[in-house]
N, C-alpha and C positions, 0 to 999 in steps of 0.2 A: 533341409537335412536329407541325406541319404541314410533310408534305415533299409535293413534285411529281418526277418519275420525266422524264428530260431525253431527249430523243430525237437522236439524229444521222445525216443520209446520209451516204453515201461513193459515188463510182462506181468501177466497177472497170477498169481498161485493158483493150481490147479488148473490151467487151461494151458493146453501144448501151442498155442501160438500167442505173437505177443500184440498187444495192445498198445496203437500209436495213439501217443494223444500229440493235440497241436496246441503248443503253449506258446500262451500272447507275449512273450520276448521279445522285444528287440535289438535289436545292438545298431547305434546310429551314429553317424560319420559325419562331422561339419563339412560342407559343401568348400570343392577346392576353388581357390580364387579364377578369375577369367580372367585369359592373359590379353593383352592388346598388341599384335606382334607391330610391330614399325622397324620396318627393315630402312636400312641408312650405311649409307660408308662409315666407314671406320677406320683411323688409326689410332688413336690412342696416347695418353700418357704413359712415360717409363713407368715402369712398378716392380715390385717385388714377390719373388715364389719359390719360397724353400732355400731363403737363403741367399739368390742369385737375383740380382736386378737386371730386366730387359727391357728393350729400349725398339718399339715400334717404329714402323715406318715403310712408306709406301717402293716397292720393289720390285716391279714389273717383268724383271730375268731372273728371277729369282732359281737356286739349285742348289741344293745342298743334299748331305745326306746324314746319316742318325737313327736315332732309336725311337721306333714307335711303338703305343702302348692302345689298350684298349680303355674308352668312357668308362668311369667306374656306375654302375646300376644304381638309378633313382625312381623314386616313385613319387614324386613330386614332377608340374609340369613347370618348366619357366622357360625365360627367352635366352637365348644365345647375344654374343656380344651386340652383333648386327642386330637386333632385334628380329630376329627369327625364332618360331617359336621347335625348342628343340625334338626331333624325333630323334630317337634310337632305329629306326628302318628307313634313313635317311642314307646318303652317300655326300656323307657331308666330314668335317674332323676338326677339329683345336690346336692353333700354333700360336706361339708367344710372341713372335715381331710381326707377320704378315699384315697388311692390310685387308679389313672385314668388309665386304667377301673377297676372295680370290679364288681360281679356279685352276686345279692342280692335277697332275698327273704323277701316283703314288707306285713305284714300282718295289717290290718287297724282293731282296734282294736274294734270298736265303732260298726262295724256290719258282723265283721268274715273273708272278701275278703279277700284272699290272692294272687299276683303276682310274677313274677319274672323278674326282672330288669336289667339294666345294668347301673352302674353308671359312666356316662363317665363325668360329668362336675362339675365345685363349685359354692356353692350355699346352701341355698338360702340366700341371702342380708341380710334379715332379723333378727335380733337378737331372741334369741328363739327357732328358727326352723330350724328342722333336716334333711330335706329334702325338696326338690323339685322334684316334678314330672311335665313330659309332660302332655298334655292337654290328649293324648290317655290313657296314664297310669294311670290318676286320673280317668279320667272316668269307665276302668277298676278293681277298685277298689271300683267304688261308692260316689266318694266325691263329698262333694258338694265344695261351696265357702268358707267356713270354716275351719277354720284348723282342719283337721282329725289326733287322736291320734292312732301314728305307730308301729310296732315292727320292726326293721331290724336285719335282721341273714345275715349275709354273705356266699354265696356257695363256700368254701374252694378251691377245685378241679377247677372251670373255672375261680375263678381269680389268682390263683396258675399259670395256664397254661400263664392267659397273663402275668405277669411279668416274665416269663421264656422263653417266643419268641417274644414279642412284642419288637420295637426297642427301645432302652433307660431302656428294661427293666436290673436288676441289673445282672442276668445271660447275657445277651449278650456284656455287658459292659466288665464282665470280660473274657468273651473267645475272645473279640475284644482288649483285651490290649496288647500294645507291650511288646515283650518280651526279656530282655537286653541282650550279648551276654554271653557266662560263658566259662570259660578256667579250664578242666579238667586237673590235674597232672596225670600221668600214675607214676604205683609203680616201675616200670621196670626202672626209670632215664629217660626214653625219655623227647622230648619239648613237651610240654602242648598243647595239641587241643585244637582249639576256635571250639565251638558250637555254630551256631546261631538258636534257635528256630522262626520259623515262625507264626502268628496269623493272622488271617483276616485284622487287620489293618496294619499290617510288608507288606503283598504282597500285598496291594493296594485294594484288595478286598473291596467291600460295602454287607449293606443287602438292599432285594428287597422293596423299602417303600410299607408303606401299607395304603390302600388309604379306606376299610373299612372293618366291622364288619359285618359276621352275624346276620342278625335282630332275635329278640327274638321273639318266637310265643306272638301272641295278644289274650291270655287267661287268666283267674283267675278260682281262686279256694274258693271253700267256707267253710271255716270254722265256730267255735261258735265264736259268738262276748261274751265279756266279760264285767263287768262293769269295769272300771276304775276312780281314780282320778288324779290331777295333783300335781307334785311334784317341788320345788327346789331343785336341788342337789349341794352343798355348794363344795363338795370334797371327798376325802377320805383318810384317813389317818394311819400309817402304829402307832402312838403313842396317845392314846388317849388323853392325855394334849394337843398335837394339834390340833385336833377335838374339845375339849372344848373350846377352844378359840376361835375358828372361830363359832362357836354354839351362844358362848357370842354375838360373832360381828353380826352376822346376826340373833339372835332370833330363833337359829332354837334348833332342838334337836339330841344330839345322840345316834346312834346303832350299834351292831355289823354287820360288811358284811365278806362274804371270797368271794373272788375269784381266778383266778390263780397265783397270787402272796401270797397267805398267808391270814390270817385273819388280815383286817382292820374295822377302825371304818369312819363311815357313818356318814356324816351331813348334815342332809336335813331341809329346811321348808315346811310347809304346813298341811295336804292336801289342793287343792285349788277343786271346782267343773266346776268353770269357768276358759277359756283361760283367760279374760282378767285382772280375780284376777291372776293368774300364771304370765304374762308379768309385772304385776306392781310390784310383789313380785321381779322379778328375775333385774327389775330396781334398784329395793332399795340395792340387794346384791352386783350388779354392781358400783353402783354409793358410797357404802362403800369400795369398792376396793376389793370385793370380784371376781375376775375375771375368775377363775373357775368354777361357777355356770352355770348351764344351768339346763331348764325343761326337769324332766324326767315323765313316765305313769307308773304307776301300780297301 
């Protein structure tokens, strides 16, 4: 138990100063659980948050851009998705598809900061938005209470590294698989050798868990802020008769896009100036069963 020992004055009648007395009080606190961090790759099952289902998966070019928001304040300690145990003076944030960890470069468009992050958790609740940061990282960045519109690039090379040593990532998965046994024929007529191939998991072997991450320097960079407005983005679509139809459904319009699959066409609404014309737009596309939609910035 955590106890604190309570103190109280009193004055006494007739004397000009007052009389402490020290009363055996205490007010005691159940001791808070001990977390066991086990940091591990991550992707994750689809799931559900506020309404919008998303759907994880590993993404190594990743770039998008959106609305970020700040960690809402806990006084509770627990583990982050990757099993990391969470700090608020971390330089860390919460995305809903990313693979746990990844390693991101957060540029906040609205006045140029740019950071470098680690995404180890999911997040944030909120429909709309594309991020969450800790209380240190937003402040590193400059945000206020507001939702600040982001850019995120993904650093290739250090999240490349963790899904290639971290445990459960999909390289150790497979040098950890057993390996069945195999009966080679000899051309000569002899009887067939069994071969058994050994693997980490054959001889009982484990790997060393990993209990954390190197913390990321608590720095930014300054860039030019840009102007921006706010976008709904409907989809994209590899035929444009598709696109027209979802254009019809949600009032939006279409345009050409390429990206690394090919030239598709683009359905977006808007532009909005405000977040909170953007949220009511991206309700309306929602609540038509347009489920793909989310706000993007440019």
């Amino acid at each position: 138990m955590i106890c604190r020992a309570v103190k109280a004055g009193a004055r006494v009648a007739g004397h000009g100063w007052p009389l402490v007395l020290a009363l055996g009080v205490s007010a005691c606190q159940p001791p808070r659980p001990t977390l066991t961090p086990h940091v591990h790759y991550e992707v994750g099952a689809a799931y559900q948050a506020d309404g919008v289902w998303h759907y994880p998966q590993q993404d190594l070019s990743y770039r998008a851009t959106g609305l970020a928001v700040i960690d809402p304040p806990t006084d509770a300690s627990r583990l982050t998705a990757d099993g990391e145990v969470y700090d608020p003076q971390a330089m860390a944030g919460a995305h809903p598809t990313l693979q746990l960890p990844a390693q991101v470069t957060v540029r906040n468009l609205d006045n140029g900061r740019e950071i470098t992050i680690r995404i180890n958790d999911r997040g944030p609740v909120q429909r709309g938005r594309l991020l969450s940061l800790t209380p240190q990282a937003a402040r590193m960045l400059a945000m206020s209470t507001s939702p600040a519109r982001v850019e995120i690039i993904e650093d290739e090379l250090p999240s490349r590294m963790f899904a290639e040593t971290l445990p459960g990532g999909p390289l150790l998965n497979m040098q950890a698989a057993p390996v069945e046994q195999v009966t080679v024929n000899a051309l000569d007529g002899k009887n067939g050798v069994v071969q058994t191939s050994t693997s980490p998991a054959a001889v009982g072997s484990s790997y060393a868990p990993v209990t954390a991450l190197a913390a990321l320097p608590v720095t930014a960079r300054q860039e030019w802020a840009v102007p921006t407005s706010l976008w709904i983005e409907i989809g994209r679509f590899t035929q444009r008769s598709y696109a027209a139809l979802a254009a019809m459904r949600a009032g939006g319009t279409v345009s050409a896009s390429d990206d690394d699959r090919g030239p598709l066409w683009r359905v977006r609404v808007g532009p909005f100036t405000r977040v909170d014309e953007a949220d009511a737009a991206l309700d309306r596309a929602l609540a038509a069963g347009l489920t793909g939609a989310h706000i993007v910035v440019e």
